[in-house]
N, CA, C and O atoms as a GROMACS GRO file, in nm:
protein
  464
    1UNK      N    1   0.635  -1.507   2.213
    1UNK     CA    2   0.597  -1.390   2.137
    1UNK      C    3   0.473  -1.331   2.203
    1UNK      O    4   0.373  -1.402   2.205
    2UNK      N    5   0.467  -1.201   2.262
    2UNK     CA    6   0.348  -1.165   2.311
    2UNK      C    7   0.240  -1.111   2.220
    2UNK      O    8   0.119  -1.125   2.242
    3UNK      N    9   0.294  -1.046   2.114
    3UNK     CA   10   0.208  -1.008   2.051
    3UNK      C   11   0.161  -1.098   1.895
    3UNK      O   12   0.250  -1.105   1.811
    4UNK      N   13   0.038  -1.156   1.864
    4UNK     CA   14   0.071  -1.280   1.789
    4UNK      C   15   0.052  -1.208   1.651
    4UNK      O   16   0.090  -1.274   1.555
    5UNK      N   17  -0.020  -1.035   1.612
    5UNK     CA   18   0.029  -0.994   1.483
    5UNK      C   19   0.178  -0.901   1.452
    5UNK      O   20   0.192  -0.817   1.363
    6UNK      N   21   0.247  -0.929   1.520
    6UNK     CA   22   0.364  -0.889   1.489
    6UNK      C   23   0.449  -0.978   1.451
    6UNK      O   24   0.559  -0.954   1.500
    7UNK      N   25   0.447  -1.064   1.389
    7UNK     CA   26   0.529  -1.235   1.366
    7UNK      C   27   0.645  -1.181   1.323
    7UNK      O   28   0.730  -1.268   1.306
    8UNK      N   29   0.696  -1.034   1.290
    8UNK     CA   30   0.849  -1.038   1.219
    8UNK      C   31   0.922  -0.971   1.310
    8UNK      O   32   1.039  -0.941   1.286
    9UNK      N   33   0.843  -0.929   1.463
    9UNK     CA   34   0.928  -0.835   1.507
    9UNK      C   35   1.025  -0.960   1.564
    9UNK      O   36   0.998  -1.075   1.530
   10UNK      N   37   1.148  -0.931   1.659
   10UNK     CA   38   1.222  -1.056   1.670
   10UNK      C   39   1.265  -0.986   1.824
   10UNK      O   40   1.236  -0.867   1.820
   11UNK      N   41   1.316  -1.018   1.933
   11UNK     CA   42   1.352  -0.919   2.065
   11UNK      C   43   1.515  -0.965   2.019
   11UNK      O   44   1.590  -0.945   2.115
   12UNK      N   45   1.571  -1.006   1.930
   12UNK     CA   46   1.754  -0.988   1.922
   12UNK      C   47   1.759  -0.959   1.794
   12UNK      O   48   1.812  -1.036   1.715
   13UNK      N   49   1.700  -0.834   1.754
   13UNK     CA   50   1.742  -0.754   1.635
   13UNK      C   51   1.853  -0.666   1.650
   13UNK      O   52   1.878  -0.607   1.755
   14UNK      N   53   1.958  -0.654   1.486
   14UNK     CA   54   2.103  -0.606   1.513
   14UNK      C   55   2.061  -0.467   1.461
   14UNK      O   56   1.999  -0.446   1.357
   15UNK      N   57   2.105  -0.376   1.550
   15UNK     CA   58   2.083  -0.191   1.509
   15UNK      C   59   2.161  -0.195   1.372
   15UNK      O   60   2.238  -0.277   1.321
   16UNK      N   61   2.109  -0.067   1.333
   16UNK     CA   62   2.229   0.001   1.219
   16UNK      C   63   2.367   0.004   1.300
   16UNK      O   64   2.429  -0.102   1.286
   17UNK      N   65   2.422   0.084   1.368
   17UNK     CA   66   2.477   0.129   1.415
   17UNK      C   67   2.591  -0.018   1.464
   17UNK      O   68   2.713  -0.023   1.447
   18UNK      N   69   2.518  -0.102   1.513
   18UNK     CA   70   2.589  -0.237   1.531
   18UNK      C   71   2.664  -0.293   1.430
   18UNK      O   72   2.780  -0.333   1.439
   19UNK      N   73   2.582  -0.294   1.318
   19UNK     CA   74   2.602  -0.376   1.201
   19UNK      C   75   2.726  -0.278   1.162
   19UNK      O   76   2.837  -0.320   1.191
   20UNK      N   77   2.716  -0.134   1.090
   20UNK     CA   78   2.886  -0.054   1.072
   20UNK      C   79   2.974  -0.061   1.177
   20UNK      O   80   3.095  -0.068   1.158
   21UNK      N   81   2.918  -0.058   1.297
   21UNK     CA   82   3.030  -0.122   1.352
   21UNK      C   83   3.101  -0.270   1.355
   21UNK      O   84   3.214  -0.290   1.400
   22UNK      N   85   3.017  -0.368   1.299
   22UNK     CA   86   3.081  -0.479   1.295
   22UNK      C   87   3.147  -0.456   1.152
   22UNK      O   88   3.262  -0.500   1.150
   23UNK      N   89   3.108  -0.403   1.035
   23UNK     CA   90   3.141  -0.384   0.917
   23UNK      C   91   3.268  -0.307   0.901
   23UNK      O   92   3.317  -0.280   0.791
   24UNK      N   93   3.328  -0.268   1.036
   24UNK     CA   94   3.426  -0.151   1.029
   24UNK      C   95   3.480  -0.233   1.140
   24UNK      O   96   3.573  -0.168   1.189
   25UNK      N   97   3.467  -0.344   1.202
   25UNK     CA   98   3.573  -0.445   1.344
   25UNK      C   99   3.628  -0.291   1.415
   25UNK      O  100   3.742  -0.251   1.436
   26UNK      N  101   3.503  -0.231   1.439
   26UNK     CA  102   3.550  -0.115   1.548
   26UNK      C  103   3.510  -0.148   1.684
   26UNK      O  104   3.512  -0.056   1.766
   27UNK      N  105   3.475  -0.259   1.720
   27UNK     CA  106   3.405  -0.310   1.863
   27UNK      C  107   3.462  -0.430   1.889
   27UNK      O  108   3.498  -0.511   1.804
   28UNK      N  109   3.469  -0.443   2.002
   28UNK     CA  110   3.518  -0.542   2.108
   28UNK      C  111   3.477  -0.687   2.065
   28UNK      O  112   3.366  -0.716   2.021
   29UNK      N  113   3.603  -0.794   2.088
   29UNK     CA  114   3.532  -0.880   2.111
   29UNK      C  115   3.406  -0.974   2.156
   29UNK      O  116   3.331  -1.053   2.099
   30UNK      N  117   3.420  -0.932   2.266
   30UNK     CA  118   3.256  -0.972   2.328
   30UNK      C  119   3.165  -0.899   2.248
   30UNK      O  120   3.079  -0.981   2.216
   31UNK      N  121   3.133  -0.765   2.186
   31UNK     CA  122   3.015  -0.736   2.139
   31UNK      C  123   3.022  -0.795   1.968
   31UNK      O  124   2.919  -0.797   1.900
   32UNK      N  125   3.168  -0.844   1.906
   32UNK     CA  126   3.148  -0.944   1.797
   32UNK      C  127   3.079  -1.015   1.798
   32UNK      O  128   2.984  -1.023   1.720
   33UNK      N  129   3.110  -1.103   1.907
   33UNK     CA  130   3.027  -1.219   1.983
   33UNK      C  131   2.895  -1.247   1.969
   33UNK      O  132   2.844  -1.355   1.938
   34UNK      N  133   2.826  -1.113   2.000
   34UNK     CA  134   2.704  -1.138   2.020
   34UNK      C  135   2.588  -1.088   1.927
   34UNK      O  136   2.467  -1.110   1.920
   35UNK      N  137   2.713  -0.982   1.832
   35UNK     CA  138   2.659  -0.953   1.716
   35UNK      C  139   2.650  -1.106   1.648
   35UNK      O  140   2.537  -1.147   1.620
   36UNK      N  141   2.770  -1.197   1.619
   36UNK     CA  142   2.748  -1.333   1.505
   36UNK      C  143   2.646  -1.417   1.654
   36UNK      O  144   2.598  -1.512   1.592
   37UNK      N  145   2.620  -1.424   1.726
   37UNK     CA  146   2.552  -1.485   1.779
   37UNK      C  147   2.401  -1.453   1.743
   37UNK      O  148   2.326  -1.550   1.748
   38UNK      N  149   2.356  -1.352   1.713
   38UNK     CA  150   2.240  -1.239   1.683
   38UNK      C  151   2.231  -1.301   1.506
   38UNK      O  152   2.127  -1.339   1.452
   39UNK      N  153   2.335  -1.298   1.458
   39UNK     CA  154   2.330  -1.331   1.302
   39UNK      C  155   2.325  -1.472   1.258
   39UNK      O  156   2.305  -1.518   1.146
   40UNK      N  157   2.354  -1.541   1.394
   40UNK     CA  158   2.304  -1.727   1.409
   40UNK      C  159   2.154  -1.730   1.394
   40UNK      O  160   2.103  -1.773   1.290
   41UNK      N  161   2.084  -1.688   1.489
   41UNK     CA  162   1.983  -1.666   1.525
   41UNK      C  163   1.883  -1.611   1.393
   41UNK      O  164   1.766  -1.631   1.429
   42UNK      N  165   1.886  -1.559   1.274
   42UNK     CA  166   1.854  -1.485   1.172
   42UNK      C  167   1.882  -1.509   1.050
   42UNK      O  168   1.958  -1.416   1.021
   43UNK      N  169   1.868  -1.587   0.940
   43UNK     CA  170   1.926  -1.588   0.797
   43UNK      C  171   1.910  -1.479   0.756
   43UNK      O  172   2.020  -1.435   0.722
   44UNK      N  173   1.829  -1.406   0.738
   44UNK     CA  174   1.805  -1.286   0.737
   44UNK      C  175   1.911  -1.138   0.712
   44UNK      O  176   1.951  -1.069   0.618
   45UNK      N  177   1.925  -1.148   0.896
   45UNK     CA  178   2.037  -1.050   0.915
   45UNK      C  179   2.196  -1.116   0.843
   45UNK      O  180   2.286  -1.062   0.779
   46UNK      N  181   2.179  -1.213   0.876
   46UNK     CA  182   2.305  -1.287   0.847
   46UNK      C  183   2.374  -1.299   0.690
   46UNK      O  184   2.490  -1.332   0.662
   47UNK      N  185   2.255  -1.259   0.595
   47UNK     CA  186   2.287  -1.235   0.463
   47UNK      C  187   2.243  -1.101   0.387
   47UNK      O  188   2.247  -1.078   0.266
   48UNK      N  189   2.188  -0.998   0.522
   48UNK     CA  190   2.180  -0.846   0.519
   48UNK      C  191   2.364  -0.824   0.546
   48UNK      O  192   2.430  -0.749   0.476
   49UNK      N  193   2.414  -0.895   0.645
   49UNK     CA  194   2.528  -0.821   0.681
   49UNK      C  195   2.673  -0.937   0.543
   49UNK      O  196   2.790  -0.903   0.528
   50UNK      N  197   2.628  -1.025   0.492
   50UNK     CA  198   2.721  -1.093   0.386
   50UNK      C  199   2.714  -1.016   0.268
   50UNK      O  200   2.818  -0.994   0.206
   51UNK      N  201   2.561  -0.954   0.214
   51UNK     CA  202   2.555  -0.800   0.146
   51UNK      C  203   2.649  -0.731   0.145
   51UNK      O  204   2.740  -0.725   0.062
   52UNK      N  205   2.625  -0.636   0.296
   52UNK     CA  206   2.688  -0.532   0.297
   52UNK      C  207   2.816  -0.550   0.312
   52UNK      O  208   2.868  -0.440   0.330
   53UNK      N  209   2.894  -0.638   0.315
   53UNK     CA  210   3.048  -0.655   0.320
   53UNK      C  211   3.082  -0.661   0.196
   53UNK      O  212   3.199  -0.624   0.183
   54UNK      N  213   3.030  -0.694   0.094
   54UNK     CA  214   3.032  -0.674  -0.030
   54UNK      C  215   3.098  -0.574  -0.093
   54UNK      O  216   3.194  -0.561  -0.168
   55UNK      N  217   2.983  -0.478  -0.015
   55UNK     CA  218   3.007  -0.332  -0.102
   55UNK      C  219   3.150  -0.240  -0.128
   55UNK      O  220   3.196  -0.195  -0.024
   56UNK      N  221   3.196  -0.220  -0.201
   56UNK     CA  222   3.358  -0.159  -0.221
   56UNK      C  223   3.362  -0.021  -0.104
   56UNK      O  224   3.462   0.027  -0.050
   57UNK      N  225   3.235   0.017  -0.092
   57UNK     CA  226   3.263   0.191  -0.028
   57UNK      C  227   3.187   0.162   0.112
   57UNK      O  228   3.069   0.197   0.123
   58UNK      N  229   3.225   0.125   0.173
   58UNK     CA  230   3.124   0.123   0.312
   58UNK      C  231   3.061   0.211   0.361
   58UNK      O  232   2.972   0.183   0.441
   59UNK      N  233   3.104   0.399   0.312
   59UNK     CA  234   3.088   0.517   0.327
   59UNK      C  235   2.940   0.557   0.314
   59UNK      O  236   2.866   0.623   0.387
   60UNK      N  237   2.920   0.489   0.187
   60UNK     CA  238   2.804   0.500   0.104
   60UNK      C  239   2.654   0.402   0.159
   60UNK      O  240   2.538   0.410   0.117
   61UNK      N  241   2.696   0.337   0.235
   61UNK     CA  242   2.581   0.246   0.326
   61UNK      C  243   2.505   0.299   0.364
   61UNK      O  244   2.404   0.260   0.306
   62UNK      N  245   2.467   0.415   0.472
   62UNK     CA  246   2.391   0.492   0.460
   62UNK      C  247   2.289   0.568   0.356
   62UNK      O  248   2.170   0.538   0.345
   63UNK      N  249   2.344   0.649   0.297
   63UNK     CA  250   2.314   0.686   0.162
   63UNK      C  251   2.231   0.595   0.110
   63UNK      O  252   2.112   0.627   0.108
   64UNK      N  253   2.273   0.453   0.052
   64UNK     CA  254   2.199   0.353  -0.001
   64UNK      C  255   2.081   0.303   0.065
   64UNK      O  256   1.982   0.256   0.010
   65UNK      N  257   2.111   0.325   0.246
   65UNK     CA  258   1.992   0.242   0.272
   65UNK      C  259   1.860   0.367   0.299
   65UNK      O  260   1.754   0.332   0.349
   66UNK      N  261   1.882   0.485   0.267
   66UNK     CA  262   1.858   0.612   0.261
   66UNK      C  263   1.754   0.604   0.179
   66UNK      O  264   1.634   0.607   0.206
   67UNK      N  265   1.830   0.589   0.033
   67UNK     CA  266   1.718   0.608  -0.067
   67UNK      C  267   1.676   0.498  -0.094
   67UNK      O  268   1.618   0.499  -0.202
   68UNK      N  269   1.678   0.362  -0.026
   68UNK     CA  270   1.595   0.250  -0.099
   68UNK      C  271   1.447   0.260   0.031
   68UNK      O  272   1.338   0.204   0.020
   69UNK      N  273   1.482   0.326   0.115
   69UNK     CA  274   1.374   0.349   0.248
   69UNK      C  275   1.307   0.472   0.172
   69UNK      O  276   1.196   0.502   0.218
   70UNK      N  277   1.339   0.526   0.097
   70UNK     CA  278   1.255   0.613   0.008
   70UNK      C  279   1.199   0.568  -0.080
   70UNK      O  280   1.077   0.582  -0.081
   71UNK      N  281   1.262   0.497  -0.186
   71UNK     CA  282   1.228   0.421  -0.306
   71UNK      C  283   1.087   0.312  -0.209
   71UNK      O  284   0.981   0.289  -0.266
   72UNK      N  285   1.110   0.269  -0.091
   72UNK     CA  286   1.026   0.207  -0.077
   72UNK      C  287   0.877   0.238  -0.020
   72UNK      O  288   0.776   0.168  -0.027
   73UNK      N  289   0.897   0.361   0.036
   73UNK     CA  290   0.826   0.437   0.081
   73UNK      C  291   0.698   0.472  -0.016
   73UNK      O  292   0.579   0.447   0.000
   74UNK      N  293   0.780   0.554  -0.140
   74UNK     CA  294   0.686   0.591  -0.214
   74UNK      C  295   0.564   0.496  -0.291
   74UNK      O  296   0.445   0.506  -0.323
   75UNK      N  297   0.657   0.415  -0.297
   75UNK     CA  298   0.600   0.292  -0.358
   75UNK      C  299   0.476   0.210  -0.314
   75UNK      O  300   0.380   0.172  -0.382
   76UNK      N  301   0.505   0.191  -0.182
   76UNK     CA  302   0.388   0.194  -0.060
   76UNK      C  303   0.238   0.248  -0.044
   76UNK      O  304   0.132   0.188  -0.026
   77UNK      N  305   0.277   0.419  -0.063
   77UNK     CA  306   0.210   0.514  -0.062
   77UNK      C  307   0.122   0.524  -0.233
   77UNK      O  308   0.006   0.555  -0.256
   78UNK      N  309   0.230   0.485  -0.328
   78UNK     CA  310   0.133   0.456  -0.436
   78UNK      C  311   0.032   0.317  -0.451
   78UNK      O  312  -0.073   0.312  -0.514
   79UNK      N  313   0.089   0.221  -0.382
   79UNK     CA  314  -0.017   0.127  -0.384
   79UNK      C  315  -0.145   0.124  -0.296
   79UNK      O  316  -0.246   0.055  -0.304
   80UNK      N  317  -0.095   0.257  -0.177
   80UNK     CA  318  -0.214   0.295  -0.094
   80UNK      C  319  -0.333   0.343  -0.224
   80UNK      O  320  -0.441   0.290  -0.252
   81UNK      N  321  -0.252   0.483  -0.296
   81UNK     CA  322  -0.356   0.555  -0.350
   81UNK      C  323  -0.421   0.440  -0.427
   81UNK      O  324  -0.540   0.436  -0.456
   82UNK      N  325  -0.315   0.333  -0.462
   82UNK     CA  326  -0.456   0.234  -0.620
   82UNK      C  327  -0.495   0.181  -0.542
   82UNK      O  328  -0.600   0.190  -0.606
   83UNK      N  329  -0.526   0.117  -0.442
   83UNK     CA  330  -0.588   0.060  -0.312
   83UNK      C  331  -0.719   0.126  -0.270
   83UNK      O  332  -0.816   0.052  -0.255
   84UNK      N  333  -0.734   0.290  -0.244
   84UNK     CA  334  -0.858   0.356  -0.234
   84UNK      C  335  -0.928   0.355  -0.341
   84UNK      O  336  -1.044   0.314  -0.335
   85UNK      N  337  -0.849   0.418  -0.518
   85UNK     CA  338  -0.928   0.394  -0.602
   85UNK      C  339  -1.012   0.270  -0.624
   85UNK      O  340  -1.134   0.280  -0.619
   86UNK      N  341  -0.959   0.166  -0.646
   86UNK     CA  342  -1.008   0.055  -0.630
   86UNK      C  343  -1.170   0.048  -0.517
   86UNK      O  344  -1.284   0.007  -0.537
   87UNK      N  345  -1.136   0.079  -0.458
   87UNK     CA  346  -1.268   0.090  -0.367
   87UNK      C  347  -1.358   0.110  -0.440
   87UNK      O  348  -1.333   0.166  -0.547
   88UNK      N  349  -1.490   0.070  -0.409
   88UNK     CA  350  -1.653   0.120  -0.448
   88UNK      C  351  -1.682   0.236  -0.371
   88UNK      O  352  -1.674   0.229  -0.249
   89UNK      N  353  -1.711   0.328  -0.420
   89UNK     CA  354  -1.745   0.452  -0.284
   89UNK      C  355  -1.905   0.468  -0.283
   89UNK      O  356  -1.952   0.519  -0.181
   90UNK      N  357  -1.977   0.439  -0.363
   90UNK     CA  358  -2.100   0.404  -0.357
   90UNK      C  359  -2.159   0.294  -0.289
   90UNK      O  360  -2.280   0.305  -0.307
   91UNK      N  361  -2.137   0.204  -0.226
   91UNK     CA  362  -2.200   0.050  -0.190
   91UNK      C  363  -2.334   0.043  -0.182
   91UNK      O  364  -2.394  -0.049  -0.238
   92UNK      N  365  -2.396   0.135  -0.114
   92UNK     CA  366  -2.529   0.151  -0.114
   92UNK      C  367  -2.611   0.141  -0.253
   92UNK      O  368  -2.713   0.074  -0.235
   93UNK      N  369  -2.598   0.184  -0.376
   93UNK     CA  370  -2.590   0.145  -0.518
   93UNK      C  371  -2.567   0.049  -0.536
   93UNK      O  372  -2.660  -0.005  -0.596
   94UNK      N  373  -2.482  -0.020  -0.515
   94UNK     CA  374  -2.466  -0.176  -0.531
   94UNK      C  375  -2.502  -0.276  -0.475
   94UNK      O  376  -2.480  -0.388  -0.521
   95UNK      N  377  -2.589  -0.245  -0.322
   95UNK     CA  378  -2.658  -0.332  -0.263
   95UNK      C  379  -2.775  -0.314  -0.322
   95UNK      O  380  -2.842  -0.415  -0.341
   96UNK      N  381  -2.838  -0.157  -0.374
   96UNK     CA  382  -2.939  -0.151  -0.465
   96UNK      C  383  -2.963  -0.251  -0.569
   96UNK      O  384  -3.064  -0.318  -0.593
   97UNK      N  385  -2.851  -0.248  -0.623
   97UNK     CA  386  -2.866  -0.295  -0.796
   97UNK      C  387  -2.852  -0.447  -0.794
   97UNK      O  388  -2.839  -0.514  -0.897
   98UNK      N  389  -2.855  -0.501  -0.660
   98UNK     CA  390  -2.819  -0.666  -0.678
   98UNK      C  391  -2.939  -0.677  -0.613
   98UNK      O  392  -2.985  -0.788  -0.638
   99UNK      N  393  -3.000  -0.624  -0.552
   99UNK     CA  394  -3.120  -0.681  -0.488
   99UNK      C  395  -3.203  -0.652  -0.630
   99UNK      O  396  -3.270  -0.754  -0.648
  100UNK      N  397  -3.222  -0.581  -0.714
  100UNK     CA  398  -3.301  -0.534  -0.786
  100UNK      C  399  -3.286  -0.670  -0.870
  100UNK      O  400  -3.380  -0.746  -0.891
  101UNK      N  401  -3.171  -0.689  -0.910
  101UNK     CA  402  -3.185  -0.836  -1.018
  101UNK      C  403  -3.173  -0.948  -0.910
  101UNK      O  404  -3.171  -1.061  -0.959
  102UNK      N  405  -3.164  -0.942  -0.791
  102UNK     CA  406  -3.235  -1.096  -0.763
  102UNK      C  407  -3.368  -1.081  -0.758
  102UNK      O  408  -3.433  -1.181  -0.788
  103UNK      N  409  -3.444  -0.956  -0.719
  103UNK     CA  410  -3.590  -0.980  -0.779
  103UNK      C  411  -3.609  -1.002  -0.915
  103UNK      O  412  -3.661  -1.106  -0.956
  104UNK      N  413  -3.566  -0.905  -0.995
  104UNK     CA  414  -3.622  -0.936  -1.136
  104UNK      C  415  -3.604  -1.084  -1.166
  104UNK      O  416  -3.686  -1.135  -1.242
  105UNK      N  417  -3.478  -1.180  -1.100
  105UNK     CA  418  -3.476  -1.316  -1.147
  105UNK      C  419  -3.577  -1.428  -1.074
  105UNK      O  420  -3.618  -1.539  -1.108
  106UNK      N  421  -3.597  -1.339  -0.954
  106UNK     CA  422  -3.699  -1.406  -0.874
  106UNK      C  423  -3.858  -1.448  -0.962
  106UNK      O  424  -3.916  -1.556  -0.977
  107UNK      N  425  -3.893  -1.302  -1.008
  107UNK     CA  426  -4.023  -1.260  -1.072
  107UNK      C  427  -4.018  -1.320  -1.192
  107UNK      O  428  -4.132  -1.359  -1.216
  108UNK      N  429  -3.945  -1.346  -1.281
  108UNK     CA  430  -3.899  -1.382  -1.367
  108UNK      C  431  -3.871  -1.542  -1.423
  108UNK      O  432  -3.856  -1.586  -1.537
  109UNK      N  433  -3.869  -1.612  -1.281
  109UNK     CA  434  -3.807  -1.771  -1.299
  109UNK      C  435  -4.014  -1.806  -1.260
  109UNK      O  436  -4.071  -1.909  -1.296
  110UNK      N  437  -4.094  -1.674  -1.171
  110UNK     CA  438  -4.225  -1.745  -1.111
  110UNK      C  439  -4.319  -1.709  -1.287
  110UNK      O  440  -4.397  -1.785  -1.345
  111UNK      N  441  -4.292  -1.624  -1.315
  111UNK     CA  442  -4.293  -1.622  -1.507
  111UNK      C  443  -4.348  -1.714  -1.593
  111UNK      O  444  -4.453  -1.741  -1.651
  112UNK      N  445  -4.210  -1.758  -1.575
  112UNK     CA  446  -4.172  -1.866  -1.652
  112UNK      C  447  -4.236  -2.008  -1.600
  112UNK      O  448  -4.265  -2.104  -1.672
  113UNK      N  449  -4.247  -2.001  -1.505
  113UNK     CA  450  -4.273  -2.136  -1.479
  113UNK      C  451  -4.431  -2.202  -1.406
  113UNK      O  452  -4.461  -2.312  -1.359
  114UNK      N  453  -4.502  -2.079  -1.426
  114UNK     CA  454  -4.668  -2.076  -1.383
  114UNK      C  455  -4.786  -2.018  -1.498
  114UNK      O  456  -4.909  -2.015  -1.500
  115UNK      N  457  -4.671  -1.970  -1.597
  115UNK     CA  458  -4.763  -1.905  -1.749
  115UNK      C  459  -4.746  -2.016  -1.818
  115UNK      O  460  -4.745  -1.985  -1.937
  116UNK      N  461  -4.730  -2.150  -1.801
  116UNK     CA  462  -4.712  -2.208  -1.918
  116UNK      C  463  -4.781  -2.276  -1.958
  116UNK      O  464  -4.760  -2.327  -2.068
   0.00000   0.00000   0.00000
């Protein structure tokens, strides 16, 4: 693996285009082959493509993987926006206000414990 934060990319990933074609046995033996050889290699793909054989309309595969790449998209993009909210946009205030009460506890514990 050359790159060590990419851990999911894989160099024998199966295209779209592969997979309807194996879903439709419109390709050659040999490229069967190396498609279930590719789906050895992957639990993954291998129960992406036991899925999609499933489906009654094969037509509609597209379409589906259409809007769930949308559905997922947005979804994304909303956990971006609660992700910024979440942020402090002040910090400088808050490095203020903690230094301020570790003095006051500072001044406060020498107080207590030299007035008595």
């Amino acid at each position: 693996m050359t790159n060590w934060k990419d851990i999911f990319k894989k160099e024998t990933e199966i295209t779209n285009e592969e997979l309807l074609k194996y879903l439709d046995k419109d390709i050659s033996e040999d490229e069967m082959n190396a498609i279930e050889q590719k789906m050895a290699i992957s639990d993954f793909e291998n129960d992406a493509i036991e899925g999609l054989a499933q489906l009654k309309s094969k037509e509609n595969i597209i379409a589906i993987t259409n809007t769930l790449n949308q559905q997922l998209k947005k979804q994304i993009s909303r956990s971006h926006k609660r992700n910024k909210k979440r942020k402090i946009q002040d910090q400088q205030w808050l490095i203020v206000a903690v230094l301020a009460v570790l003095l006051l506890s500072v001044v406060g514990y020498f107080l207590i414990h030299y007035y008595r």
